[in-house]
Wavefront OBJ file of the C-alpha trace (Angstrom):
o trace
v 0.000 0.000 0.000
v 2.652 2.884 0.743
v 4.133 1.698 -2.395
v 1.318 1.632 -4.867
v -0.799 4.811 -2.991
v 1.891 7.402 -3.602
v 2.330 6.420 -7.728
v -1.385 6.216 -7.211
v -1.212 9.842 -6.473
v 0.926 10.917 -8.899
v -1.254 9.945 -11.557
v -4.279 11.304 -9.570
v -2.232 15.102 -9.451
v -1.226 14.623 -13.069
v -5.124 14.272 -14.362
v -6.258 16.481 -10.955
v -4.413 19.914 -11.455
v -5.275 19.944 -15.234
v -9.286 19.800 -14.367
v -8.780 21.955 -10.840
v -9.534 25.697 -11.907
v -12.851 24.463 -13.807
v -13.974 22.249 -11.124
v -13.165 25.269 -8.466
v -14.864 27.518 -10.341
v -18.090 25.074 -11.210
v -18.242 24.617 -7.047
v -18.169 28.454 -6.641
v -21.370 28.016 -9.271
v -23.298 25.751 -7.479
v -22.603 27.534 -3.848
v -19.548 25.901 -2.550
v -17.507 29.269 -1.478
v -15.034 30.903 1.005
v -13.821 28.612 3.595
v -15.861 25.046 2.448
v -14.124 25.942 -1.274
v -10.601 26.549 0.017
v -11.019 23.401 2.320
v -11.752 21.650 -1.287
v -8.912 23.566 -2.876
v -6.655 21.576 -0.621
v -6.973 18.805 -2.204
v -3.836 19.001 -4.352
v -1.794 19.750 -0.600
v -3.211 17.192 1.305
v -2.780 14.125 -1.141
v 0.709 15.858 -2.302
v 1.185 15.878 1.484
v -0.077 11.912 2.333
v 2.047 10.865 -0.906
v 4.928 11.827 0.338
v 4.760 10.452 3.700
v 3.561 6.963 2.514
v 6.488 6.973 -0.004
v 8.924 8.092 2.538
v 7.401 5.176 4.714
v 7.529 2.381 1.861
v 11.306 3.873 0.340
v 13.309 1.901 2.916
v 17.179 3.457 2.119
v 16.741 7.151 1.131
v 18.639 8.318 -1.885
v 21.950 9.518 -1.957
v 22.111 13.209 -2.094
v 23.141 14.567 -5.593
v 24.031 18.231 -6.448
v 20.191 18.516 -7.368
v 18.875 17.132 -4.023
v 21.461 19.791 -2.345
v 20.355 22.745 -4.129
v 16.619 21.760 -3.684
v 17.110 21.555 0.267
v 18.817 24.767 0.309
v 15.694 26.457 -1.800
v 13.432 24.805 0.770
v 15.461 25.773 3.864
v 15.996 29.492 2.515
v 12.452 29.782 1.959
v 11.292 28.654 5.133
v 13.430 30.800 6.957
v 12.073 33.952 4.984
v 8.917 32.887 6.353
v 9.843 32.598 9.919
v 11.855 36.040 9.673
v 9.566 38.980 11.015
v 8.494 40.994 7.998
v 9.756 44.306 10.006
v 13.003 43.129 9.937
v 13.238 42.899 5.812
v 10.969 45.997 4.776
v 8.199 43.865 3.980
v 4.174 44.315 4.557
v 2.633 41.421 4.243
v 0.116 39.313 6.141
v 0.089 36.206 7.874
v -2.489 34.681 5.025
v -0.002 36.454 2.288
v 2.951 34.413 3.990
v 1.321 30.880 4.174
v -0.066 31.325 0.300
v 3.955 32.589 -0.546
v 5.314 29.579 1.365
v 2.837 26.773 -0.196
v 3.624 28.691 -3.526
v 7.346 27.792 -3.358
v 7.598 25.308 -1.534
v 4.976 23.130 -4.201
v 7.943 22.392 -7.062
v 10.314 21.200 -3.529
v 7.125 18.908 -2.261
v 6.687 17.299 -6.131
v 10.246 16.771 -6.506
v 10.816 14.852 -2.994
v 8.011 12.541 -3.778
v 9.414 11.900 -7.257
v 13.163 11.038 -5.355
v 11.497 9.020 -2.843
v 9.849 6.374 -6.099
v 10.800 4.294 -7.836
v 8.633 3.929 -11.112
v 9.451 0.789 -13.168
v 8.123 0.741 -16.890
v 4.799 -0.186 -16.160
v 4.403 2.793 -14.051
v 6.216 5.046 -16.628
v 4.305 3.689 -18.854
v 1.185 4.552 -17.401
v 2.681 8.053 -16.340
v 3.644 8.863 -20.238
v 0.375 7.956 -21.388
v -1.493 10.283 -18.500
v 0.687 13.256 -19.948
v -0.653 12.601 -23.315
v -3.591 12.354 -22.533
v -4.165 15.475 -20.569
v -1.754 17.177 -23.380
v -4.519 16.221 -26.113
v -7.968 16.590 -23.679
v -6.501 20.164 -22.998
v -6.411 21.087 -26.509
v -9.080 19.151 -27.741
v -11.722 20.674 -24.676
v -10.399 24.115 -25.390
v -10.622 23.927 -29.172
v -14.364 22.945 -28.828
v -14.509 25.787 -26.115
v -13.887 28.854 -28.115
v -15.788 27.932 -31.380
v -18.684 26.486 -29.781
v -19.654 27.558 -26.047
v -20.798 31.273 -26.462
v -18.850 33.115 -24.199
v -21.649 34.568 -22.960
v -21.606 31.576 -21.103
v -18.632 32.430 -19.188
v -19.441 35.890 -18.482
v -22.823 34.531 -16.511
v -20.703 31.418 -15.339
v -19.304 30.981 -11.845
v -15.887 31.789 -13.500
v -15.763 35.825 -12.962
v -16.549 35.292 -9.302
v -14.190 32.930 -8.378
v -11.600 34.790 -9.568
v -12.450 37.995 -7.560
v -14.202 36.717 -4.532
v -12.587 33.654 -3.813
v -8.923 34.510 -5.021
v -9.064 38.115 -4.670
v -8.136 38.573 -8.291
v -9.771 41.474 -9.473
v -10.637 41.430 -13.132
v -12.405 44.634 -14.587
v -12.509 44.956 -17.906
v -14.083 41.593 -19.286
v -17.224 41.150 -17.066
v -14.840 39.986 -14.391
v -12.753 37.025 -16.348
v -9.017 37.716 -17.009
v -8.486 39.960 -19.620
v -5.818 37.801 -21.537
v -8.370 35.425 -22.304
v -9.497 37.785 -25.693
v -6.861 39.306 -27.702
v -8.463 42.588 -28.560
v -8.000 42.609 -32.330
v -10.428 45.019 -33.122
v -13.449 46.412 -31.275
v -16.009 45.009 -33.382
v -14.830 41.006 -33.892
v -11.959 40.525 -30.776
v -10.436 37.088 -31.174
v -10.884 34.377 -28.191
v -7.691 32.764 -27.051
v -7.690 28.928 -26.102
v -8.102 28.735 -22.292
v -9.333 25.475 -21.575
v -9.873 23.804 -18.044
v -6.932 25.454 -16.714
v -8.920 28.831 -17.780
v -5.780 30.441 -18.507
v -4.030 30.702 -22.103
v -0.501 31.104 -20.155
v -0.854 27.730 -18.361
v -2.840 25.843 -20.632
v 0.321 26.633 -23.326
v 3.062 26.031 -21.126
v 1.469 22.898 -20.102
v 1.081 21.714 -23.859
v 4.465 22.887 -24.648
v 5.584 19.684 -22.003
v 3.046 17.358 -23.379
v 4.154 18.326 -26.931
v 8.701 18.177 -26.075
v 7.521 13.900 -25.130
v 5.777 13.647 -28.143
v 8.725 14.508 -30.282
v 11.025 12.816 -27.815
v 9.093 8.944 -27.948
v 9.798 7.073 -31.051
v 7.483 8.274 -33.869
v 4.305 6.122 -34.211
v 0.826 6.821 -36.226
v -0.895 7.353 -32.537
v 2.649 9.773 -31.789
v 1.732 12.052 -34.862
v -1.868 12.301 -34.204
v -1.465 13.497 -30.557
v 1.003 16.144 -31.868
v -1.168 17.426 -34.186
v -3.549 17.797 -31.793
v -1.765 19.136 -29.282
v 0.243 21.593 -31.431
v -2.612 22.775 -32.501
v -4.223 23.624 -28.975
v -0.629 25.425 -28.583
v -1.205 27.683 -31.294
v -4.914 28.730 -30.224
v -3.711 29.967 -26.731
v -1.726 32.236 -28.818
v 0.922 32.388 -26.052
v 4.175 33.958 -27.395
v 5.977 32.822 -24.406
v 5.490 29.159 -25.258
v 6.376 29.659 -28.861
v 9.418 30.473 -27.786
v 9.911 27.744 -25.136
v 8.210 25.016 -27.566
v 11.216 25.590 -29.872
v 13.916 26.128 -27.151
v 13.683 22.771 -25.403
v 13.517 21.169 -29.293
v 16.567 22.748 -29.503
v 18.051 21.408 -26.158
v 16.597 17.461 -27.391
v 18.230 17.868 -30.501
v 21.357 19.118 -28.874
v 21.745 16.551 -26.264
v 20.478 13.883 -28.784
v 22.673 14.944 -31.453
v 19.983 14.390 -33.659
v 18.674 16.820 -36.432
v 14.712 15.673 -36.540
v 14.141 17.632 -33.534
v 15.963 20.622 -34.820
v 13.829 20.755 -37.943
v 10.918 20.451 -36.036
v 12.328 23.565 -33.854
v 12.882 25.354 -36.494
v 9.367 24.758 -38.352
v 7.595 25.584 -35.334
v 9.227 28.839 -35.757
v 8.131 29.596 -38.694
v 4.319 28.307 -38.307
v 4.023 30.507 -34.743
v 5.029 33.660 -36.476
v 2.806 33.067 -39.407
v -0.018 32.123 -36.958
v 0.327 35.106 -35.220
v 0.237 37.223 -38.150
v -2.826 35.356 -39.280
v -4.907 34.481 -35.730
v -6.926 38.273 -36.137
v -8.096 36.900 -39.115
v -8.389 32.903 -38.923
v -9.024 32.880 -35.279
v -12.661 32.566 -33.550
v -14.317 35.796 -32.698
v -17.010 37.197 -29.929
v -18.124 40.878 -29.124
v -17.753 42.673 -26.617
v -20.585 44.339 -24.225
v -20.793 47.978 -23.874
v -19.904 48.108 -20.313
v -16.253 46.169 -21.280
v -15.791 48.298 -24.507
v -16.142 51.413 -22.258
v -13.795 50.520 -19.878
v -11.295 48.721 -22.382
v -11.383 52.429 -24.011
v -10.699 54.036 -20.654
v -7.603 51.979 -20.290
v -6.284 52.465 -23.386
v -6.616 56.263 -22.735
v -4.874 56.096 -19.649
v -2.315 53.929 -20.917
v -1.091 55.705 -24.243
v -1.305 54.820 -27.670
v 0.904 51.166 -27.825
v 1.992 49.248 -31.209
v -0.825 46.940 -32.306
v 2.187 44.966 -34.326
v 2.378 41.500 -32.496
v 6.131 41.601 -33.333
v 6.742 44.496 -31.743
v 7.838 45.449 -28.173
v 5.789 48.348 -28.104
v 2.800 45.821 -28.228
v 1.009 46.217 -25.233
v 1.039 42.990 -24.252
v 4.706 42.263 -24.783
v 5.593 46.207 -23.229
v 3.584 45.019 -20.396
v 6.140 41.543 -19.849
v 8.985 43.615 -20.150
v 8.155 46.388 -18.329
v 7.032 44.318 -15.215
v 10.766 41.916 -15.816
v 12.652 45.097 -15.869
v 10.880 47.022 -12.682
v 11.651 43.563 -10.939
v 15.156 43.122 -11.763
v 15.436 47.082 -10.405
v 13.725 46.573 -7.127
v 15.606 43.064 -6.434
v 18.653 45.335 -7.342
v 17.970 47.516 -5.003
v 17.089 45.179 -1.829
v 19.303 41.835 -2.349
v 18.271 40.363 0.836
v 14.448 40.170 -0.359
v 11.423 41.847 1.363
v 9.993 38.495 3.045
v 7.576 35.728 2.007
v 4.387 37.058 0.136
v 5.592 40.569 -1.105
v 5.224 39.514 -4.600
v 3.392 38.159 -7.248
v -0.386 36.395 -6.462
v 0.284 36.255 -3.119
v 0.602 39.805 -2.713
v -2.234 41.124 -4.959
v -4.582 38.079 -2.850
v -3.813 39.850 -0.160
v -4.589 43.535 -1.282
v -0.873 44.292 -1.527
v 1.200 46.005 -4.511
v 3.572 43.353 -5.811
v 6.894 44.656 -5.490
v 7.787 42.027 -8.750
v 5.482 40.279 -10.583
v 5.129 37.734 -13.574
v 8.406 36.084 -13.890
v 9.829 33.481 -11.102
v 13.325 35.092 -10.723
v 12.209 38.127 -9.702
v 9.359 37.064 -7.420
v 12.225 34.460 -5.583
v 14.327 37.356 -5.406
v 11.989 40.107 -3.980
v 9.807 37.282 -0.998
v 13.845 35.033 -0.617
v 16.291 37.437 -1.659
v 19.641 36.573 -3.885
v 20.067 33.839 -1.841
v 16.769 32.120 -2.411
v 16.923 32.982 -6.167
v 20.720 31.654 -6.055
v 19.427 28.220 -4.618
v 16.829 28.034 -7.213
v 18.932 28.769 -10.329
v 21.469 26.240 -9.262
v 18.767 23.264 -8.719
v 17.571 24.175 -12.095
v 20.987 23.871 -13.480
v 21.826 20.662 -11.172
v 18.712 19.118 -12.523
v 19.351 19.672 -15.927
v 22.880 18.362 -15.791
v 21.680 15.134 -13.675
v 19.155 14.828 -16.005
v 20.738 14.220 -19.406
v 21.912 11.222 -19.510
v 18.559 9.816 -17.988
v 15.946 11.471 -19.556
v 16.351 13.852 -22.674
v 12.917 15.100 -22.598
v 13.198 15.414 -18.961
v 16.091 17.482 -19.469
v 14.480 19.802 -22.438
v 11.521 20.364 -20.276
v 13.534 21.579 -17.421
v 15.015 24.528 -19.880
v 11.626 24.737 -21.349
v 10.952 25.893 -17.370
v 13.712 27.509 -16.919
v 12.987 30.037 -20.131
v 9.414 30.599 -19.201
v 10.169 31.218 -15.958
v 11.562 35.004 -17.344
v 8.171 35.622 -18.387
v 5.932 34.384 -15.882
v 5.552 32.976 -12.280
v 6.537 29.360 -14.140
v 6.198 27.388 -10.568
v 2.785 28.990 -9.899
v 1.269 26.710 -12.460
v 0.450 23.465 -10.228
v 0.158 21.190 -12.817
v 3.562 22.585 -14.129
v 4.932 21.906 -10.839
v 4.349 18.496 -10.009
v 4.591 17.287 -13.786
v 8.312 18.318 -13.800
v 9.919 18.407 -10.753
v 7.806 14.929 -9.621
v 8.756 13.341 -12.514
v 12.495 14.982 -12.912
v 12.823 13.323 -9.274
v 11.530 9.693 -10.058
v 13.860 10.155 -13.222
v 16.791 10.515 -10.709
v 15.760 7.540 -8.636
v 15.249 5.261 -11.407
v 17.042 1.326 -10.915
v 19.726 0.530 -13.411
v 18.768 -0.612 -16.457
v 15.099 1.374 -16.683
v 14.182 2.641 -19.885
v 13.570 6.295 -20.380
v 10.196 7.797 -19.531
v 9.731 8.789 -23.657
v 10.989 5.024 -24.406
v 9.141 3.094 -22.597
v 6.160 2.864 -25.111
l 1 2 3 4 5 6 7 8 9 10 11 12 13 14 15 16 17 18 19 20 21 22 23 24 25 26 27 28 29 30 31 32 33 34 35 36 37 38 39 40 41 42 43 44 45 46 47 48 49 50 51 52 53 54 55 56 57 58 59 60 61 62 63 64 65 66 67 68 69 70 71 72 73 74 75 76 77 78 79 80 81 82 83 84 85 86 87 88 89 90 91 92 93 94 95 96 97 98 99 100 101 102 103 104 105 106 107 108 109 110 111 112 113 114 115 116 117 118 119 120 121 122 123 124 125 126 127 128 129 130 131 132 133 134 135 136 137 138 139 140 141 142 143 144 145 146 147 148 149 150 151 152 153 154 155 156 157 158 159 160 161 162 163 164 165 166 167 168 169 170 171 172 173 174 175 176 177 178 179 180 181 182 183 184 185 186 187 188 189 190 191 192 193 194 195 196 197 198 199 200 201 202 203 204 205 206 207 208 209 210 211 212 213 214 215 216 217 218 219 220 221 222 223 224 225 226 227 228 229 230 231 232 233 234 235 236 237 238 239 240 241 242 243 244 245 246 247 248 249 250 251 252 253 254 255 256 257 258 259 260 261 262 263 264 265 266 267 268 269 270 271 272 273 274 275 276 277 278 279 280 281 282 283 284 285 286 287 288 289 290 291 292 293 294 295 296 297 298 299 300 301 302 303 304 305 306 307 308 309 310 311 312 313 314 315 316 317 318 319 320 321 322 323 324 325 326 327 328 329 330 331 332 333 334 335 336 337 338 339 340 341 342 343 344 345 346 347 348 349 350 351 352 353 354 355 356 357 358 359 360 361 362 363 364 365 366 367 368 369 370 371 372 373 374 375 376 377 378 379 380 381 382 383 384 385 386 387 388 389 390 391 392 393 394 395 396 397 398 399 400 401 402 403 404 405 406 407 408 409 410 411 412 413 414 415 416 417 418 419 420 421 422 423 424 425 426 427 428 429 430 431 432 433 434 435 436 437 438 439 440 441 442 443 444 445 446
C-alpha cells in the first residue's frame, strides 16, 4: 500500500491539477464558497502531502544526495526561513495569510520533486505516467478547441468563472465582465479574437502545459498514434496564442536535438518557428471571434486612454502585451537590485495582490524568488535548475528539455505557480533521478 498509494497519487495530481480551476470555479457556481471551497482547494496539498509520507514510509534506504537534491534543500530551507523572519526586519508588509499562500507557492515544485526522489517507477508505471501526460496534453487542446468555437462566451461571463476569480482569489478582473483579460486578444473592437483557455482557464498555463506534453511527443519514437497526438496538441498550442510558449516550444527542441545529437528535432524547432510567427500574423483573421458588451468596450477604451497609444504589431515590443512583460521583468530586476536580501515571504506576485498588496515584482519566477527570498533564495533556485538539468541528461532527454523549457518561461511568468507545471516536472524529474539501473527512459518506454 505505501508503495502503490503514492504512484497512485501521482497519476491522480497529473489528471487532478489539469481539471482543478474548472472544477473550483463550477463549485463556486453551485454555492460551494469561502472557507468550504478553500477546504476543497486543498486537495492538491493534502494528497501531495499523504504521498509523500507513505512513499517516505515504503522507500526503505533514502537516496543519496546529488548536487540537485542539495540545491533543492537549500531552496526549501531558505524559503522557510524567509517565512519565519519577522516581515519588520526585511521591509516587507505582508500578512500572515499572504505568507502561508507565498510559502505553499514555493515550496509546491520542492514537495513534487521529494516525492518523485522518494519512487521508484518501473516501466509499467512510466508507462502509465507517459500515457497520463498525453492524454491530458490532447484533452486540454481538444476541450479548449471545442470551447472557443462552440460555447458562447456569454456563457462564461454569466458562469461561476468571474466570481471565483475575484471573490474567492481576490483577483480582481475589470474589464471583461470579471474574467481575465488575456483570455481575448483585442483585435479590433467590433470582432476581438478568443484565445484557447481550456480547463486550466488560462491561455498562459494551458500553453506552457502543452508545450511539455508536446517536447515527449517529439522525444518517444514516432508512431501513427505519436503524430496524431502532436497534431492535436500543437494545434491547442497555437490557439492559446501564447508567445511565451512559442518560444519555449522551440527552445527545449533545440536542447533534445542538442543533447540527442539528432537533427529531426531541430527541424521540427525550427518549423515551429516559422508556423508561430505566421499564426500570429494570421490568428486576427483565422481565429474565432465574440463581441464585446458595452460596459467592457467602455472601460477597455478608458484603459487604453490612460495607458497611451501602444503598437498593435504582435512583433513588436511596443505591443502592449509584450511592453507590459517587459516592463514588469525590468521594474523587478530594479527593485531586487535595489534590496538583495528580499522583502519576506508574500511581497510579490499572487500572493501579494490576494492579499490587497502592490507586488513589489510580478510575472516572472526570478524576480518574485528574489523580492519574498532574496539573492540567496533565487541563487538556490537557479542552481537546482541547473543541477537538474545536468543530472538529467543522460537519464531522460525530454526530462532534461523540459527543465530549460521551465527555466525560459520562468523570465516571463511565475513558471512554478502553475500546479500542474509543478508536479509534472519536478515529480517526474525526481523519479527520473531515482530510477534502478537498467530502466528505460520515460519517452521510451512505449
Amino acid at each position: 500500500m505505501t508503495q502503490r498509494f503514492p504512484r497512485v497519487a501521482l497519476l491522480a495530481l497529473l489528471v487532478g491539477l489539469a481539471l482543478h480551476n474548472l472544477a473550483m470555479a463550477l463549485l463556486w457556481q453551485v454555492g460551494t464558497r469561502d472557507t468550504a471551497l478553500d477546504v476543497v482547494a486543498a486537495w492538491k496539498d493534502a494528497l501531495l502531502l499523504v504521498a509523500v509520507a507513505a512513499a517516505l514510509i515504503g522507500a526503505g534506504a533514502l537516496p543519496r544526495l546529488g548536487w540537485a537534491d542539495r540545491f533543492a534543500l537549500a531552496y526549501g530551507a531558505i524559503v522557510v526561513l524567509y517565512w519565519l523572519l519577522p516581515q519588520s526586519w526585511l521591509g516587507g508588509e505582508a500578512t500572515a495569510r499572504g505568507e502561508l499562500y507565498a510559502l505553499r507557492h514555493h515550496l509546491l515544485p520542492l514537495g513534487a520533486y521529494i516525492l518523485g526522489r522518494l519512487l521508484v517507477l518501473d516501466r509499467t508505471w512510466w508507462r502509465r505516467v507517459v500515457a497520463t501526460l498525453v492524454g491530458v496534453g490532447v484533452g486540454l487542446a481538444t476541450w479548449g478547441l471545442v470551447d472557443v468555437y462552440l460555447v458562447p462566451f456569454q456563457w462564461w461571463r454569466d458562469s461561476g468563472v468571474p466570481d471565483w476569480f475575484s471573490q474567492q482569489l481576490g483577483l480582481a478582473y475589470r474589464c471583461l465582465s470579471g474574467l481575465p483579460e488575456n483570455w481575448i486578444l483585442n483585435t479590433d473592437e467590433e470582432s476581438p479574437a478568443r484565445r484557447l483557455v481550456s480547463t486550466f482557464l488560462s491561455p498562459l498555463a494551458t500553453s506552457y502545459a502543452l508545450v511539455i506534453v508536446m517536447l515527449l511527443v517529439v522525444a518517444m519514437r514516432p508512431r501513427r498514434w505519436t503524430v496524431a497526438a502532436g497534431i492535436v496538441v500543437y494545434a491547442g498550442l497555437l490557439w492559446t496564442h501564447t508567445r511565451a510558449g512559442f518560444v519555449a516550444l522551440p527552445a527545449g527542441l533545440l536542447v533534445l536535438a542538442l543533447l540527442r545529437r539528432s537533427w529531426p528535432p531541430a527541424l521540427l524547432a525550427a518549423a515551429s518557428v516559422v508556423v508561430s510567427i505566421a499564426f500570429v500574423a494570421l490568428f486576427p483573421t483565422i481565429g474565432p471571434t465574440t463581441t464585446y458588451t458595452p460596459a467592457e468596450l467602455a472601460c477597455l477604451r478608458n484603459n487604453a486612454a490612460q495607458g497611451g497609444v501602444k503598437s498593435d504589431d504582435p512583433f513588436s515590443t511596443g505591443e502592449s502585451s509584450t511592453s507590459s512583460h517587459l516592463t514588469a521583468l525590468r521594474d523587478g530586476i530594479r527593485t531586487v537590485a535595489r534590496h538583495p536580501w528580499g522583502y519576506g515571504l508574500g511581497n510579490a506576485g499572487v500572493s501579494a495582490s490576494r492579499t490587497g498588496l502592490t507586488p513589489k515584482a510580478g510575472e516572472s519566477t526570478y524576480t518574485e524568488l528574489g523580492v519574498d527570498a532574496g539573492l540567496l533564495g533565487f541563487v538556490a533556485f537557479v542552481g537546482w535548475l541547473v543541477a537538474l538539468f545536468v543530472a538529467l541528461v543522460p537519464r531522460s532527454q525530454w526530462l532534461a528539455a523540459s527543465v530549460a523549457a521551465v527555466a525560459v518561461l520562468g523570465l516571463q511568468t511565475d513558471v512554478i505557480g502553475i500546479h500542474w507545471l509543478s508536479v509534472a516536472v519536478f515529480a517526474l524529474a525526481g523519479a527520473a533521478l531515482r530510477a534502478a539501473p537498467g530502466t528505460p527512459t520515460p519517452e521510451g518506454v512505449l
